[in-house]
Phi, psi and omega in degrees: 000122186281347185269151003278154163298172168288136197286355167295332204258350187282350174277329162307268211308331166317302191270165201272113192271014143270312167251073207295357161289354185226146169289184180254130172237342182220164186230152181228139194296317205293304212275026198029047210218134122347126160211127182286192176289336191291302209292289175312281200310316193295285208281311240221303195330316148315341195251149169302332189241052184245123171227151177321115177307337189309342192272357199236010161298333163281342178243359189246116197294160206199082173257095189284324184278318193301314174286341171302295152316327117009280207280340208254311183304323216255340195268333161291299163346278198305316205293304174005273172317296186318315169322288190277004189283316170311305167303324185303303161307309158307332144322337194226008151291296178346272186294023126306284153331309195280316171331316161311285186310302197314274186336305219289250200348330177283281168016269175320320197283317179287289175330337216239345163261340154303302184277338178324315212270321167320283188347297209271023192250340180303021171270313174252042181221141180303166183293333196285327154306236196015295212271353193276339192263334175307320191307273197289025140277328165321283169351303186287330200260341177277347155268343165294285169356297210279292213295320200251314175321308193284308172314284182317309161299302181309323181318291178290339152289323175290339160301319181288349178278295165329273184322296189293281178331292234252359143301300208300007196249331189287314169298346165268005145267345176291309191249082144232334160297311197311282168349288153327302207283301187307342197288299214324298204260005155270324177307291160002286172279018166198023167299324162074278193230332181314103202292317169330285187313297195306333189299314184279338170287332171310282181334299182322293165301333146307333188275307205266346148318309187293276170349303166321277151354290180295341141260012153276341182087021181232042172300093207263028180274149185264131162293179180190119190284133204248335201173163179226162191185140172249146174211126186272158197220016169284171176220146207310322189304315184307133152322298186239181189272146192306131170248080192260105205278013142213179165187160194222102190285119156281174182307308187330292225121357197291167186212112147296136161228150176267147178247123175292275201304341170273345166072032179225159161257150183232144200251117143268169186247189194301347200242002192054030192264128171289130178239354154226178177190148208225122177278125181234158189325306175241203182270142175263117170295280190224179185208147205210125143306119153264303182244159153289011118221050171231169192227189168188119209246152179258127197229121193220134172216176172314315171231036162245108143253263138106135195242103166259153180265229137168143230240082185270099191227096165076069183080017196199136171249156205216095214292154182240216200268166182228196165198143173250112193281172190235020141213186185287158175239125197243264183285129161224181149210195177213106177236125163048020174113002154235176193250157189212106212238132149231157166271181161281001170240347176203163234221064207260148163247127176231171184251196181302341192255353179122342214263138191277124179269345176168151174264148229222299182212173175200133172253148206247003190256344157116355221248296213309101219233317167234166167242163187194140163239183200281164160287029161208038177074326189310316179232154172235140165227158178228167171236174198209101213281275181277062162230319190058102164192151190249082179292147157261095193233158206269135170001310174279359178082013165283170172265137178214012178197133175227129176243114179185138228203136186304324203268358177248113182251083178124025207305105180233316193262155177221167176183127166240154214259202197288329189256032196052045200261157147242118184271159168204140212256143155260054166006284181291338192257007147063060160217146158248139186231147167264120161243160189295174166260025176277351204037047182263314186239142163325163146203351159210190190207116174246329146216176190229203175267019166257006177237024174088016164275131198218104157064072178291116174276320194223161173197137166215180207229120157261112173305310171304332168243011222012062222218114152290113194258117177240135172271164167209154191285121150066064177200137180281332172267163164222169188244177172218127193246162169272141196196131170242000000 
């Protein structure tokens, strides 16, 4: 027998990660939660099922070696994610740095066909004409710089600032998770019998298993729809009635959706009501969170390709710098400083500034219309529209999961959610479905066409209200359900 622990870890495994002066003496059944008197008095007092932990030793089973295996898994994950999280920031310094050079080089390059063109017009223009139209074409090409060049730069330092905050804070939860998990499994491996002790240590290491999970993006809770709700979303300006082929939730609550057929984004507010709207050259396929408040839309036509940025600056958008691609854009997303473009045949990685780094998958059927990546980078899924299938693939573009199923026809909106949940719309089969996040398996069917779903274009998830958001073909509204 390995007991007794250090009254340090035995005092960890004890206190209350609420009330941090009191122990845990109950556990309450509705809420699955550990609880001190503080807690019960506080919290619990309503509820039917709170019992002495001394009374559940016996009845609630403790596989310590299981969990032990658990935890030595979840602590590979995590150190993983810290890793490429690290990298992900040195990555996004880069492309900062290079853009810069890239602009100085255009510059150079313009300044040296400029006086070139001067030069060679100096057979019938005097030297002092000369040297005046040599001035103001500099001028002119050193004032464009400063007005446009400079603008484009400060845009992407401030993403990289954005983006780099909001790694560097997700690696402080990586390692304060880590922490918890090394204490956990050193408790784990020398707690020895003490049922007591084990139980809440078991209870503990499921929770903060879970804590993990979720932040790996391999959360396996099912939504579960509470309720529905419609909002039209035209605005006097549309021609026609709305095709709404993305959509995007900022942290506010705030919702962008894109409109196909009107060739406009739309601002909606916490009530979903449009309160701005912004025209962009062509139909917009999608739309991807850069910042919490920019955005960044795939905008396509026979001869417009092109990535727009776009802006949330007080209620109002304000379109930003754009890059223009040599194929088509369909689908895009975003992590930590890369863009992830498909086309209707491949799978492009690109960085912030536009510069393409490498193709990820290529179909050979022509059919592969969105993309959606994981919160840790790891998996990418695409959809493959008449093929009906949901693909999975690995960081590196291998394939590792094929999804396809009678009841999903037609796969067009796809959206994964902060905790890796994945949704995905059946155009033809008028469903929105959750698959695990292996994208191997169904795990729900969350509405159909008896819950008013008609040719689902987009679906996206807001952490803020807990709301599923569906765009639709040829529809003005769009719903929305409440999901717990």
């Amino acid at each position: 027998m390995k007991w007794p622990l250090s009254k340090k870890m035995e005092t960890f495994v004890l206190k209350c990660i609420i009330h941090n002066d009191e122990q845990l003496t109950r556990y309450c059944a509705d809420h699955s939660q550990l609880c001190c008197s503080k807690c019960v008095e506080l919290n619990h007092s309503q509820c039917s099922k709170v019992t002495p932990i001394s009374e559940l030793t016996n009845s609630q089973p403790t596989d310590l070696q299981g969990l032990s295996v658990e935890l030595e898994t979840v602590m590979g994950g995590i150190k993983s994610l810290q890793i490429n999280q690290e990298a992900s920031v040195q990555s996004l310094q880069r492309t900062y740095k290079e853009h810069g050079a890239v602009m100085i080089e255009q510059l150079h390059g313009n300044l040296n066909t400029n006086i070139d063109k001067c030069c060679n017009s100096s057979v019938s223009t005097s030297d002092k004409n000369l040297k005046e139209e040599m001035c103001w074409s500099v001028l002119s090409i050193l004032n464009e710089f400063d007005s446009i060049t400079v603008k484009e730069l400060n845009e992407i330092k401030d993403e990289v600032i954005s983006i780099k905050g909001s790694v560097t804070s997700s690696i402080h939860k990586c390692t304060s998770l880590h922490n918890d998990l090394l204490q956990l499994l050193e408790i784990v491996q020398k707690i020895g019998d003490n049922k007591e002790l084990c139980l809440i240590a078991s209870i503990k290491c499921k929770h903060i298993i879970q804590q993990a999970l979720t932040l790996l993006g391999k959360s396996g809770k099912v939504f579960k729809v509470q309720g529905k709700s419609e909002h039209n979303v035209r605005v006097p300006s549309d021609s026609v009635s709305c095709d709404i082929s993305g959509i995007c939730v900022l942290p506010d609550g705030q919702v962008l959706v894109a409109d196909w057929t009107n060739k406009n984004v739309k601002l909606l507010n916490q009530q979903y009501q449009v309160v701005s709207h912004l025209d962009v050259n062509a139909r917009p396929f999608d739309i991807c969170l850069i910042t919490p408040s920019e955005v960044a839309v795939t905008v396509n036509a026979s001869n417009i390709h092109e990535v727009q940025f776009i802006t949330v600056n007080q209620g109002k958008l304000v379109p930003g710098r754009k890059f223009q691609l040599q194929h088509e854009c369909r689908g895009i997303d975003h992590h930590q400083g890369d863009l992830f473009v498909i086309s209707s045949e491949e799978l492009y990685k690109y960085t912030l500034n536009g510069k393409q780094v490498c193709s990820l998958y290529r179909s050979f059927d022509g059919t592969v219309w969105k993309c959606a990546v994981s919160p840790t980078g790891d998996r990418l899924y695409i959809i493959s529209y008449w093929q009906n299938k949901l693909l999975t693939l690995a960081r590196d573009g291998t394939l590792l999961a094929t999804y396809t199923v009678p009841a999903l026809v037609g796969p067009h909106g796809l959206h994964v959610t902060p905790a890796g949940q994945v949704l995905v719309c059946g155009y033809h089969s008028d469903t929105v479905q959750q698959v695990g996040w292996e994208g191997q398996s169904k795990l729900a069917t969350l509405a159909t066409k008896r819950h008013g779903v008609w040719g689902p274009f987009s679906v996206c998830y807001s952490s803020t209200t807990s709301s599923i958001i569906v765009g639709q073909w040829w529809g003005d509204n769009i719903l929305v359900f409440r999901v717990e």
